[in-house]
C-alpha positions as CSV (number, residue, x, y, z in Angstrom):
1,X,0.0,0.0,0.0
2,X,1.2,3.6,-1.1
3,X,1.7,5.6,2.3
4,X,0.5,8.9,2.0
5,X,1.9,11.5,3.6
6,X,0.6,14.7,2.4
7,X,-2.4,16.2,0.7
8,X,-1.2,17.5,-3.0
9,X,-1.1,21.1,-2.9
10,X,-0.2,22.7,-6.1
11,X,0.5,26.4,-5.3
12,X,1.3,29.1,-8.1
13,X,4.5,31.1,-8.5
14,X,3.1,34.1,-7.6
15,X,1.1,32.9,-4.5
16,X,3.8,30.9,-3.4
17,X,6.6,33.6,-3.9
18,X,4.5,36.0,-1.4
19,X,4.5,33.3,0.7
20,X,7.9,33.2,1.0
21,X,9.2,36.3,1.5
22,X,6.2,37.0,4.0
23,X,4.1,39.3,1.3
24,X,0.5,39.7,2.4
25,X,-1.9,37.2,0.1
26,X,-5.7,36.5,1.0
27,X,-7.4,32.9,-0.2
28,X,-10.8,33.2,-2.1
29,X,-13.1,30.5,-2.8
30,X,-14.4,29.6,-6.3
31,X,-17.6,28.3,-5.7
32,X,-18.2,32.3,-7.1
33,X,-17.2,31.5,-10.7
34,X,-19.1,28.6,-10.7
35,X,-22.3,28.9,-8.9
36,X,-23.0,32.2,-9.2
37,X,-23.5,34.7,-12.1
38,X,-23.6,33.1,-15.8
39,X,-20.6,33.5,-18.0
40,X,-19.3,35.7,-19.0
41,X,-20.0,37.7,-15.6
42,X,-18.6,34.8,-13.5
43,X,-15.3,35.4,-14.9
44,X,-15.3,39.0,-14.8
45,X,-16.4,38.9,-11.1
46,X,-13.8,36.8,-10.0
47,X,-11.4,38.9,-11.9
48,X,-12.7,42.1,-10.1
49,X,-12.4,40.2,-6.6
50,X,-8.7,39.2,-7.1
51,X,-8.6,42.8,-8.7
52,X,-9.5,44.4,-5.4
53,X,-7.6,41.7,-2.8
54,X,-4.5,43.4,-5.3
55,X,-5.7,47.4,-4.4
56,X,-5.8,46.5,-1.0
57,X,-2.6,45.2,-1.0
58,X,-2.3,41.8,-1.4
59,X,-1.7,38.4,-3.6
60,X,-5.3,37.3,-4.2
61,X,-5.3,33.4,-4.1
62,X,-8.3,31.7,-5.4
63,X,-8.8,27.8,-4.5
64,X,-9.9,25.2,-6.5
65,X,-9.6,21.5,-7.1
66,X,-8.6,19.7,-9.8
67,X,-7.0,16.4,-10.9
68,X,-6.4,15.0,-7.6
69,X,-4.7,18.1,-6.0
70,X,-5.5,21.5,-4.5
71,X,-4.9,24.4,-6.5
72,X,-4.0,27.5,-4.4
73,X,-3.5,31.2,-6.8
74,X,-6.2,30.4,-10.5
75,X,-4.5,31.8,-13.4
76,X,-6.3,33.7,-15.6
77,X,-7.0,30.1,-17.8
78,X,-7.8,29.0,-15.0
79,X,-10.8,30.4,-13.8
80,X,-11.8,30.9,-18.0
81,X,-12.2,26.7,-18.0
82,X,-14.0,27.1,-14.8
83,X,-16.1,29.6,-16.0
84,X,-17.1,27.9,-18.9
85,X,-17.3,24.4,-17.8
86,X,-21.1,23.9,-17.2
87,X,-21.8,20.6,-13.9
88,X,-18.4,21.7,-11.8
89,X,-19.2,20.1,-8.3
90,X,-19.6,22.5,-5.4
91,X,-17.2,21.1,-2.8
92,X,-17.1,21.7,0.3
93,X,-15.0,20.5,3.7
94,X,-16.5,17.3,3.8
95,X,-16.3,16.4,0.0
96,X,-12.6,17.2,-0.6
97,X,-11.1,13.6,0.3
98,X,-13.7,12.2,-1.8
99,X,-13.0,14.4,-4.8
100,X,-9.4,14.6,-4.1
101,X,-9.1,10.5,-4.3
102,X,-11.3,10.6,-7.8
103,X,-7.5,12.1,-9.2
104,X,-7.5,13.0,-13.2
105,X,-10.3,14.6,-14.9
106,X,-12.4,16.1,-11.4
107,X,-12.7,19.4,-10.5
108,X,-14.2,21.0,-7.7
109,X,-15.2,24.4,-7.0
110,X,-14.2,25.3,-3.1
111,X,-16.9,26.8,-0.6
112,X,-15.7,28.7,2.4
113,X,-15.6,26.1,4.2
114,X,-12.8,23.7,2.2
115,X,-11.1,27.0,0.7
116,X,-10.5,27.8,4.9
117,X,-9.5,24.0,5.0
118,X,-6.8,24.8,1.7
119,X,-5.2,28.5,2.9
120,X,-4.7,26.6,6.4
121,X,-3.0,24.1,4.6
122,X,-1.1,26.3,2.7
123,X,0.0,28.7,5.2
124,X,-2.2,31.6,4.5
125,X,-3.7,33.1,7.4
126,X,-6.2,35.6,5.4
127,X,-9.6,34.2,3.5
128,X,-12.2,37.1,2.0
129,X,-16.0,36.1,1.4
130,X,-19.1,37.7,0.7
131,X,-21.1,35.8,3.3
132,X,-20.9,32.7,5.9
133,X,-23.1,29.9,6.4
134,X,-24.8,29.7,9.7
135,X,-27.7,28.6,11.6
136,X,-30.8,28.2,9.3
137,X,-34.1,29.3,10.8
138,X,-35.9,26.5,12.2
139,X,-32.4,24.3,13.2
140,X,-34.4,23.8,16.4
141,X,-36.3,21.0,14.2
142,X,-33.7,20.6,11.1
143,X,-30.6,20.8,12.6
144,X,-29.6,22.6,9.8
145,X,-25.7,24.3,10.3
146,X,-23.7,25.1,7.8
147,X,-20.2,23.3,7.8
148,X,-18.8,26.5,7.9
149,X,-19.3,27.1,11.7
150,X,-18.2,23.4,12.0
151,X,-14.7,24.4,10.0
152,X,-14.0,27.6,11.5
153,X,-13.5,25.7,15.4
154,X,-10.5,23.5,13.1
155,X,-8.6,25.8,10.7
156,X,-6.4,28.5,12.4
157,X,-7.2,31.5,9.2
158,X,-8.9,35.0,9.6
159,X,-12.2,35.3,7.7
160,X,-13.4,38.4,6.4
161,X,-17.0,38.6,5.4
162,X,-19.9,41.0,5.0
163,X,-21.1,38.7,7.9
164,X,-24.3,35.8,7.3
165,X,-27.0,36.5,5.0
166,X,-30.9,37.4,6.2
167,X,-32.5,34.1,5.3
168,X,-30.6,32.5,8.0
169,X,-31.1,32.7,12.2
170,X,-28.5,35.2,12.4
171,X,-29.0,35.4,16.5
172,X,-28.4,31.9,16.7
173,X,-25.5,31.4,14.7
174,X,-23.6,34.6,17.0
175,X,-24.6,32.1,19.7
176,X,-22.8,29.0,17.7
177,X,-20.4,31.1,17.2
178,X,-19.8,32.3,20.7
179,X,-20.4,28.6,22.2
180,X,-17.6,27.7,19.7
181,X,-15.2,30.7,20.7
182,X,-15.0,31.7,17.4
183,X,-13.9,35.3,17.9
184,X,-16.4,38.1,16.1
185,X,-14.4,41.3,15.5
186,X,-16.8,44.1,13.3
187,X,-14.2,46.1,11.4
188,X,-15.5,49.4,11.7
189,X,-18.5,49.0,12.0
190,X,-20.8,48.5,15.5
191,X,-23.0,46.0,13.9
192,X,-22.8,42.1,12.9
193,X,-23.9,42.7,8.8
194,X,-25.8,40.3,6.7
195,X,-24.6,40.1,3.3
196,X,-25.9,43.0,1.4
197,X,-27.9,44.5,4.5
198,X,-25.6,46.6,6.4
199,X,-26.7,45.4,9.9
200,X,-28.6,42.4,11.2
201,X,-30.2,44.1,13.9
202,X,-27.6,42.2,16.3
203,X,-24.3,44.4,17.4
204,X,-21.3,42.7,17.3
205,X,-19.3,41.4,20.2
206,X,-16.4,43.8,19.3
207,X,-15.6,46.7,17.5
208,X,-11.9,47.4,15.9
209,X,-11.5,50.2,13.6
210,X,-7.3,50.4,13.9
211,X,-6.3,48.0,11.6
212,X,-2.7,47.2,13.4
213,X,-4.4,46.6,16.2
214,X,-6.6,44.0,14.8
215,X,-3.7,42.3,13.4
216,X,-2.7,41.7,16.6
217,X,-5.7,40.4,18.0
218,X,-5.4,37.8,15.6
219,X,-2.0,36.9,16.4
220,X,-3.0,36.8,19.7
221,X,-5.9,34.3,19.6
222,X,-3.0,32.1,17.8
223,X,-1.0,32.7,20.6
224,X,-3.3,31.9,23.1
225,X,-3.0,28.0,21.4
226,X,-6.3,28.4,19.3
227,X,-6.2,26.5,16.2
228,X,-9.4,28.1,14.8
229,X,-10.9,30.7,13.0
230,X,-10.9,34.8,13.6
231,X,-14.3,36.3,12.3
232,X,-13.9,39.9,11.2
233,X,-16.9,41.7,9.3
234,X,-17.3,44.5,7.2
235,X,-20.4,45.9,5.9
236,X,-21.3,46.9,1.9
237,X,-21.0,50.4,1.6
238,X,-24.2,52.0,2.3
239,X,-24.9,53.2,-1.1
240,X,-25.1,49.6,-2.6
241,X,-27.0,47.9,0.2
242,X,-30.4,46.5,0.6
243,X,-32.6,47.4,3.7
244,X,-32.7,44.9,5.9
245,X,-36.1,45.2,6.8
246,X,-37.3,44.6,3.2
247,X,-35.1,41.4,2.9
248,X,-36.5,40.2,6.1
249,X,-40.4,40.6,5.3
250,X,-39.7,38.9,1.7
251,X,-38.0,36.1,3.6
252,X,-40.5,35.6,5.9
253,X,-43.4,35.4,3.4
254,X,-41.3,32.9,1.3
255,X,-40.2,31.0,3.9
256,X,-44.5,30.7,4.9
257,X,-44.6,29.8,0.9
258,X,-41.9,27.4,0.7
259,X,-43.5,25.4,3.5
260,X,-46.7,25.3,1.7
261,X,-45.1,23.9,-1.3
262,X,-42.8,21.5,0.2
263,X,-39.8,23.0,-0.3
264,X,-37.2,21.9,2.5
265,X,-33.8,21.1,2.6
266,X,-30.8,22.2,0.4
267,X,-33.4,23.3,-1.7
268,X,-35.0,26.1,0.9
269,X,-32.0,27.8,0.0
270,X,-32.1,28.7,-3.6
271,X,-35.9,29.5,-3.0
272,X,-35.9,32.3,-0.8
273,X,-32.9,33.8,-2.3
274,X,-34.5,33.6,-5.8
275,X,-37.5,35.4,-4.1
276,X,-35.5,38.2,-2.4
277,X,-34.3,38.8,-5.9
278,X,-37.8,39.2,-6.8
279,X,-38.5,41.3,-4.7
280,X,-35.7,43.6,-5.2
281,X,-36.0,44.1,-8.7
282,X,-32.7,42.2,-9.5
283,X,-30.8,44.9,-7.0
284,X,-30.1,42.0,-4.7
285,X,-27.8,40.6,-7.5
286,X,-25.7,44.0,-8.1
287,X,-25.3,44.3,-4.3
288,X,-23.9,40.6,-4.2
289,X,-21.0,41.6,-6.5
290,X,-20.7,44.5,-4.6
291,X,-20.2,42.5,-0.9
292,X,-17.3,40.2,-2.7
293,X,-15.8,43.5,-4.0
294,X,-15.7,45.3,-0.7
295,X,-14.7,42.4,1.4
296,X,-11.8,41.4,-1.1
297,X,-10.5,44.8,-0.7
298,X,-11.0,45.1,3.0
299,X,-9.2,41.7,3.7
300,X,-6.1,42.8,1.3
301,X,-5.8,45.6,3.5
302,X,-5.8,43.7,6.6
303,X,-3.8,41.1,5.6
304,X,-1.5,43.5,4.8
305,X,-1.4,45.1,8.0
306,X,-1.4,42.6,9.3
307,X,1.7,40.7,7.5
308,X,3.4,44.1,8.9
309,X,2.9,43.4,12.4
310,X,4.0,39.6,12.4
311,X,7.5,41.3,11.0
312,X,7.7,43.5,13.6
């Protein structure tokens, strides 16, 4: 039998020349080019993503797998075949053994979850997303948690995020969160966000608007021998957000809908955000695009603070 003593990680040159003379890069998943927008907007998202990890700062580094192996920085071909390539898997933590061992000819596109998984793996403490999983209303009875919360008490990496989107129990996933000692720092910003809403209605346990100093704090819940996740949030700038109380009334009468039909499940998901869009005239969409922006270009600016202080 073969002994197996590593996971193949296949890291570019640029990504992994950062890495090595301690340059500030930030991992990004691509689940975006693939479940998201249609092409040829997919690609020109994730272009304008990487774009702004590189204005604040940073190497962007977006995940994928393919061919038995981990693929940490996409070139430009890269995420053009993933763009194009209609039926690429959504993988996320607990998929990636299984996908990884199916070798030649599979590709996966990362969630946050297994992208966390691959920049711990690769040594890169900074991941950027639009939005979390959580706690989806009615867990009580589901049990329904993302893996995302699950990941973030293993893999020792600082996620930015525009915080958890409105369809899910947002006060109950703080409280997983919390249980979990999962630190939740609000970058700027007094209130935990949700998505494309600028607040939740819940304020955040902490508020750091100095971004040396929340470099530290990260380095310090390292220090203190956690080997899990930092949550920081940032909001979408005002002028491309939704109000929050329009996204919750939509959800709340699809959500009555959904269990009329007999919609449950994974599928739950895709129905109320498809009826949020709706609702909001398509705006929901352009403010989606516009959370991955901001959040790309917050986290290259904190990474890069924050890649200062650890060489201090």
């Amino acid at each position: 039998m073969p002994a197996y003593n590593s996971v193949p990680l296949l890291v570019s040159e640029e990504v992994s020349d950062a890495l090595a003379s301690g340059a500030p890069v930030v991992a990004l998943e691509s689940n975006v080019i693939t479940h998201g927008l249609p092409y040829p907007d997919n690609a020109a998202t994730a272009r304008k993503v990487e774009q702004a990890v590189r204005s604040g700062g940073a190497t962007p580094a977006t995940i994928c797998i393919e061919d038995g192996a981990i693929r940490v920085g996409m070139t430009e071909s890269d995420i053009e075949r993933f763009a194009v390539t209609p039926g690429i898997p959504k993988v996320s933590s607990r998929d990636m053994s299984v996908v990884l061992a199916q070798g030649q000819g599979h590709r996966g596109a990362t969630t946050v979850a297994s992208s966390v998984v691959a920049a711990d793996l690769a040594g890169i403490p900074f991941f950027s997303s639009a939005g979390i999983g959580g706690v989806h209303r009615g867990a009580q009875e589901t049990m329904d948690i993302s893996s995302d919360l699950i990941q973030f008490t293993r893999s020792r990496v600082a996620v930015v995020c525009a915080g958890a989107k409105m369809i899910l129990d947002l006060g109950l996933t703080m409280e997983h969160l919390e249980t979990h000692c999962v630190p939740v720092v609000s970058y700027r910003s007094d209130d935990f966000p949700a998505f494309y809403c600028v607040t939740s209605g819940f304020a955040s346990p902490h508020r750091m608007d100095d971004e040396r100093l929340l470099a530290r704090a990260v380095e310090n819940h390292w220090a203190l021998g956690n080997h899990s996740s930092f949550l920081i949030t940032t909001p979408v700038p005002e002028r491309e957000a939704i109000d929050s109380g329009e996204v919750d009334r939509t959800i709340r009468e699809a959500t009555a809908a959904a269990e009329k039909d007999g919609v449950s499940g994974q599928a739950i998901t895709k129905y109320l955000m498809r009826a949020v869009d709706a609702a909001t005239g398509g705006r929901s969409a352009r403010a989606n695009t516009a959370v991955l922006v901001s959040c790309a270009e917050a986290a290259g600016r904190l990474a890069a603070a924050h890649a200062g202080e650890v060489v201090r």
